[in-house]
C-alpha positions in Angstrom: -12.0 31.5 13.0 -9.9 29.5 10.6 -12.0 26.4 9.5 -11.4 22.5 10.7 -8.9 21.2 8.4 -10.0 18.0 6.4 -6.6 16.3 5.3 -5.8 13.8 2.6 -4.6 10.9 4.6 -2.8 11.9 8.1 -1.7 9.3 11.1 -4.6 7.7 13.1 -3.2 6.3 16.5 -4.2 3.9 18.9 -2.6 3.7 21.9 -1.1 0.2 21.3 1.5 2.3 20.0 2.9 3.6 23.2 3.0 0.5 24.8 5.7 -0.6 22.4 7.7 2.4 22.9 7.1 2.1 25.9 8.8 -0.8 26.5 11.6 0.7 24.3 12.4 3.1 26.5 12.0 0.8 29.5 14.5 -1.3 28.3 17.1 1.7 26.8 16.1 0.3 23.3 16.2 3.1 21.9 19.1 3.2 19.4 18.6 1.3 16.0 18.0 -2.4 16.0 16.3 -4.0 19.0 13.8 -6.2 20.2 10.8 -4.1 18.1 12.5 -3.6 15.1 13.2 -8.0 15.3 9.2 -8.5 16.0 8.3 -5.8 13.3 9.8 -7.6 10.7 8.4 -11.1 11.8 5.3 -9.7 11.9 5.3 -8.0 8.8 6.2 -10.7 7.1 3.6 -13.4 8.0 0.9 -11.5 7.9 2.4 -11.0 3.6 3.1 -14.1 3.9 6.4 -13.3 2.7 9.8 -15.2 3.8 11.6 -12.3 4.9 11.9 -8.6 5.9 14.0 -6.0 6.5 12.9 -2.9 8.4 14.0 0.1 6.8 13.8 3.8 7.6 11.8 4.7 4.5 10.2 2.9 1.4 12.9 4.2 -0.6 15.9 3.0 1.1 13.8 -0.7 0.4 13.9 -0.1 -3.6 17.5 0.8 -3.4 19.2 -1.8 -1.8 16.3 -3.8 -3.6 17.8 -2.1 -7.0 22.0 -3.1 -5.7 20.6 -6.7 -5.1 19.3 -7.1 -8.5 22.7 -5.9 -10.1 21.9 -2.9 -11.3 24.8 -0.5 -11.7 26.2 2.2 -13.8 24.5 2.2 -17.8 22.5 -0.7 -17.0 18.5 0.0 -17.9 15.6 -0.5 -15.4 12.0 -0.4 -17.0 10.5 1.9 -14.7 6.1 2.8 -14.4 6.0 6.2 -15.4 3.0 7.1 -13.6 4.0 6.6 -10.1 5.8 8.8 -6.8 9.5 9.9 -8.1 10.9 7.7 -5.0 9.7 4.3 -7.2 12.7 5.2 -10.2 15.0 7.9 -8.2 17.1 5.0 -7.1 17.8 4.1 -10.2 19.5 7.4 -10.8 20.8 6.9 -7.4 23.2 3.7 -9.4 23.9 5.5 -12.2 21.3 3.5 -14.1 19.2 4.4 -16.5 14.9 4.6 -16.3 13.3 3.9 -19.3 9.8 5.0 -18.5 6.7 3.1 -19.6 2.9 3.9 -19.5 0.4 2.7 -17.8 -3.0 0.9 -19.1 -6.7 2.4 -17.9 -7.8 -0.7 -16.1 -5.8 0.1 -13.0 -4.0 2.7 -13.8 -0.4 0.7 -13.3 1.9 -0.9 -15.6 0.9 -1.8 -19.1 2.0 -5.3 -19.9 2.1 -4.5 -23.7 3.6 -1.5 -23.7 6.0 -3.5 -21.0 6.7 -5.8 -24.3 7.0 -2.8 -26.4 9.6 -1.5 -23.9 11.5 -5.0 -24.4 11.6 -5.3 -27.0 13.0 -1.7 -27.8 15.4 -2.1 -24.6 16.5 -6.1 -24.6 19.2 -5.0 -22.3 17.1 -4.0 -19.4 17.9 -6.5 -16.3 15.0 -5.5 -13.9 11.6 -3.7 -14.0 9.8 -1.8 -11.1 5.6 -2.0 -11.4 3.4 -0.2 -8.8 0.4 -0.5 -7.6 -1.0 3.1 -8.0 -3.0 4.4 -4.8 -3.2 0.8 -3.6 -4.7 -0.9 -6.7 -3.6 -4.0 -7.8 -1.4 -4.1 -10.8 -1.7 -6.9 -13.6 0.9 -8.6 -12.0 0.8 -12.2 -13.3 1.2 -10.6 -16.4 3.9 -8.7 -15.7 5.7 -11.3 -13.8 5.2 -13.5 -17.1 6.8 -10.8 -19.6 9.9 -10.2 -16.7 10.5 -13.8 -16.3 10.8 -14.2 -20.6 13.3 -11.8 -20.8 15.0 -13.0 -17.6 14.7 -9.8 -15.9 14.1 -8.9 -12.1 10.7 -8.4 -10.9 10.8 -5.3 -8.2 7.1 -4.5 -7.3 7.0 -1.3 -5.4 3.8 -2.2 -2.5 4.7 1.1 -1.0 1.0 2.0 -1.3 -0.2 -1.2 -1.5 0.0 -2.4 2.2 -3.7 -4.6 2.8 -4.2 -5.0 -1.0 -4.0 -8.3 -2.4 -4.3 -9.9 -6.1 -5.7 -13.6 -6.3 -5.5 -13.6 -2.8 -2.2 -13.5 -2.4 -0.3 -9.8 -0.7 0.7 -7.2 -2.7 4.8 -7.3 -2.5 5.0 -10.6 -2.3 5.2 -11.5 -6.5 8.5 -10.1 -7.6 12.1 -10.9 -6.5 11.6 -8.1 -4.0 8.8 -6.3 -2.6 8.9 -2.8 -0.8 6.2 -1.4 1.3 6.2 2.3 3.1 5.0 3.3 6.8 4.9 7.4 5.9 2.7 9.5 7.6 0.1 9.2 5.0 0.2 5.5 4.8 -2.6 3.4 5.5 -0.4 2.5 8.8 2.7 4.5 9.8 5.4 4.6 11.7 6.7 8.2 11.4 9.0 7.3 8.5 10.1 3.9 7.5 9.7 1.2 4.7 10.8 -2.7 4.8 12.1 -5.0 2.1 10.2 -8.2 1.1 11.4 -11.1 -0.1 11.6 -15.2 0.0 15.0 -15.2 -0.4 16.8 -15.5 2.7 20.6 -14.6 1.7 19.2 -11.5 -0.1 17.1 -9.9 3.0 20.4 -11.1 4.9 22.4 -8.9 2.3 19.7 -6.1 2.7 20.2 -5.9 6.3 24.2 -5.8 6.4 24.4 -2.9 3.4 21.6 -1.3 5.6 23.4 -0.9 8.9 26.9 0.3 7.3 28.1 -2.7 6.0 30.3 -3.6 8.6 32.2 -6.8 8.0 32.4 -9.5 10.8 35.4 -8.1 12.8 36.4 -6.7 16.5 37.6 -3.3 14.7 35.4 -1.4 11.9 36.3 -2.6 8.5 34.3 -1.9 5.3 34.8 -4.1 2.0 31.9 -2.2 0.3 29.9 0.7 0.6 27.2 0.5 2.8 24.1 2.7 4.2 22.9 4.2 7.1 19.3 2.7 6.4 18.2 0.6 9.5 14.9 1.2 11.0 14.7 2.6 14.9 13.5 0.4 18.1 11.5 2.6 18.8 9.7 3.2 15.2 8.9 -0.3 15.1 7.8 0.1 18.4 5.2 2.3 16.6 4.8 0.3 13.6 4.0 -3.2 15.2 0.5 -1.1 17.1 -0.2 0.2 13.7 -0.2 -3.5 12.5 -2.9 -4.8 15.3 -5.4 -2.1 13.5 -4.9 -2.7 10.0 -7.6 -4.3 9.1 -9.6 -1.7 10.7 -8.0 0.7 8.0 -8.2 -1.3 5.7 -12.8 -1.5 6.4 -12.7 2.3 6.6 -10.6 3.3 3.6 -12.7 0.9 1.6 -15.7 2.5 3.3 -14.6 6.4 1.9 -14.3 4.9 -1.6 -17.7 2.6 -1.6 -19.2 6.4 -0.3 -17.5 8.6 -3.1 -18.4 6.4 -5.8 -22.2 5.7 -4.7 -22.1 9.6 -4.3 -20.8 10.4 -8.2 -22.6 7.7 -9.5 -25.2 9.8 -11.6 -22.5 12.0 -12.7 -21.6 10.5 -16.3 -18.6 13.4 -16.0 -17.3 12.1 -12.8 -15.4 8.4 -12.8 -13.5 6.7 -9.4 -10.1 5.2 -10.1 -10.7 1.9 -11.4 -10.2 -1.6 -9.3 -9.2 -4.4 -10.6 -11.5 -7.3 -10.6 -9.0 -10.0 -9.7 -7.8 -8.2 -6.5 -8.7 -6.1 -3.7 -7.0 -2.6 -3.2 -6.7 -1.1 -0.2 -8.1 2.0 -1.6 -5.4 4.0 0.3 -6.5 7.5 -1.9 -9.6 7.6 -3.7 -9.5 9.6 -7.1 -11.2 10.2 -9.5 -10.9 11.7 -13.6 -12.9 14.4 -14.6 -14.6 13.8 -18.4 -12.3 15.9 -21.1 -14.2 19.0 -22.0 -16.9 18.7 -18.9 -16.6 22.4 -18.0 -15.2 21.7 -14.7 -11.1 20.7 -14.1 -9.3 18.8 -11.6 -7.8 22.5 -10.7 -11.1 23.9 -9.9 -12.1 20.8 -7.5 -9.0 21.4 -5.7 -9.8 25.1 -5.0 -12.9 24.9 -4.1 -12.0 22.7 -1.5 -9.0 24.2 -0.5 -11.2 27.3 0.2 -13.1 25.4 3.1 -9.6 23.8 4.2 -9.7 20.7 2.7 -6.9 18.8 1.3 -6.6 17.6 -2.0 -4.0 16.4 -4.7 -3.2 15.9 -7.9 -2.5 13.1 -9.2 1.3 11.6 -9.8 2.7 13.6 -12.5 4.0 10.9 -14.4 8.0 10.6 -14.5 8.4 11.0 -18.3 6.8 14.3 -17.9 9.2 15.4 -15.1 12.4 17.9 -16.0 15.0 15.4 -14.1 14.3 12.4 -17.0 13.6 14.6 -19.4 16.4 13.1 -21.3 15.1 9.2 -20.4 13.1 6.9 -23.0 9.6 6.5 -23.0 7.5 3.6 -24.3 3.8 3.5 -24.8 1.4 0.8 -26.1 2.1 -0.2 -29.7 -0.6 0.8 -32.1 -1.6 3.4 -30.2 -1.2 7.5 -29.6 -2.4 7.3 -26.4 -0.4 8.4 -23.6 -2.9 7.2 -20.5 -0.2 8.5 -17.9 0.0 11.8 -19.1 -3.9 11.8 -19.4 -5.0 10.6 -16.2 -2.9 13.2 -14.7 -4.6 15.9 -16.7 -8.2 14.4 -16.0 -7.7 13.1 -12.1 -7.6 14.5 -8.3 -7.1 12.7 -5.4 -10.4 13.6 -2.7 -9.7 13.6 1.1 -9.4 10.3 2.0 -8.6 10.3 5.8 -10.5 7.3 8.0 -10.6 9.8 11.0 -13.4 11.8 8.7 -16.7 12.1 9.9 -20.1 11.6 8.0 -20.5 14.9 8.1 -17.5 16.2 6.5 -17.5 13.3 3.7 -21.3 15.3 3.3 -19.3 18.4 2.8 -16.6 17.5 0.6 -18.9 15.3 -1.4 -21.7 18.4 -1.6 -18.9 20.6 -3.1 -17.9 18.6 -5.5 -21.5 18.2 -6.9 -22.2 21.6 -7.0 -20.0 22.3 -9.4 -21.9 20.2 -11.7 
């Protein structure tokens, strides 16, 4: 008999759920748009404490149009975090932009702020950057919000991960000129598919939501004076999304809980170090991950097959964009005075561990048992 499948990070519902689909299909609100998709974004946004929203149907559709309100268009240059989920720079591409792809720094894995001056000062023509908080950990945002705003450049800060994660007590998403956040099945809430669009300026979210739903202009008859997308979240997926939102916080206690466990559980391991936090936030510690010590005698592959052999998920972590064949051609920017390329190693080094709030006691026990034994 095959064994009980451990995942990564899958959907955990509630039941609240239902009762706003429920009421979705009660009222025939079922098409885009509608009463649920209105609340959702409401929601969303005071419990950020952002201005605005706009409910999406994926994360990525939020840093496009978040990419065409910033101004970005064809040979302009976006300073893009290498180490990161391809969806955080595609839409660049998407505008005919160009990524230049800089590394990340080993207290939280994100953005470096000096190789982010490095990159400035190499690119002085770039009009926007996009930082991410990696796996839900906060980024060192005020500085990077400090080096965008000297070289007048647009702050996009990709929360897709980051949803319950906060830095100087203040919502992750809510510190650049927009902020984007992702409900996919592995987030730490979900609504099947979808993402939203943060931002305190009102005209902009405005602009979001008119170049989302086709960009129809204010007439009897369908006229288009610009290209617009078929990006507007469902009634009935913010149906799902807004009972997702009454648990978060009991997410966030348990995803916090799996990390607090691994890294109690590693702790005498000198080989063996959890992704770092940083000490003027709190993540949300969507994944837990760790980096294996170079030369250690066990690999991040080896973790993952032992694990996979009692049917239990793992991952590796981001393969950073520089390294990817589709930017192969694209710039990449490191820290000055320095040979280091931390992306590129914490990808060689780290795993991601099964980080699913539905696990029991018993199979954190087993996945944490197998891991030590190969030490």
């Amino acid at each position: 008999m095959e064994k009980k499948k451990i995942w990564l990070s899958s959907p955990t519902m509630h039941g609240d759920e239902q009762r706003f689909v429920q009421e979705a299909f009660d009222t025939n609100w079922v098409a885009p748009l509608g009463p649920n998709v209105d609340a959702f974004e409401k929601e969303m946004a005071a419990y950020v404490g952002s201005g605005y929203a706009a409910a999406l149907d994926s994360g990525t559709a939020a840093i496009h149009l978040a990419v065409k309100l910033a101004g970005i268009g064809e040979g302009d240059t976006v300073l893009c975090q290498s180490l990161t989920f391809s969806a955080s720079c595609n839409p660049v591409a998407y505008e005919k932009a160009m990524p230049v792809f800089v590394d990340s720094e080993e207290e939280t894995w994100n953005l470096s702020p000096a190789a982010l001056e490095a990159a400035f000062q190499k690119h002085p023509e770039a009009k926007a950057v996009i930082a991410v908080h990696l796996y839900g950990t906060p980024a060192l945002i005020d500085e990077i919000r400090e080096i965008c705003d000297a070289h007048g450049a647009v702050l996009i800060e990709d929360a897709a991960e980051a949803l319950g994660s906060t830095y100087k007590g203040a919502a992750c998403g809510t510190f650049g000129k927009y902020g984007i956040l992702s409900f996919n099945g592995n987030k730490i809430i979900t609504t099947s598919g979808g993402g939203m669009l943060l931002s305190e300026d009102e005209e902009a979210i405005r602009r979001a939501r008119f170049l989302a739903t086709q960009a129809r202009d204010p007439a009897p008859h369908y006229q288009h004076s610009t290209i617009g997308y078929n990006y507007r979240m469902s009634n009935i997926t913010a149906g799902i999304g807004r009972g997702q939102l009454l648990h978060l916080g009991e997410h966030l206690e348990k995803k916090r809980a799996i990390y607090r466990t691994y890294k109690e559980a590693f702790s005498d391991i000198p080989a063996i170090s959890m992704n770092p936090m940083n000490p003027d936030g709190e993540a949300n510690n969507w994944l837990s991950c760790i980096t294996l010590a170079k030369d250690c005698g066990v690999t991040p592959q080896v973790i993952m097959e032992t694990l996979a052999k009692e049917n239990i998920e793992t991952r590796p972590i981001w393969k950073p964009m520089h390294l990817q064949p589709v930017f192969a051609e694209c710039d990449y920017v490191k820290a000055p005075g320095s040979d280091a390329d931390v992306s590129a190693d914490i990808f060689a080094r780290g795993v991601c561990l099964p980080s699913d709030i539905k696990n029991t006691d018993e199979e954190m026990r087993q996945i944490i048992d197998l891991i030590r034994g190969l030490f």
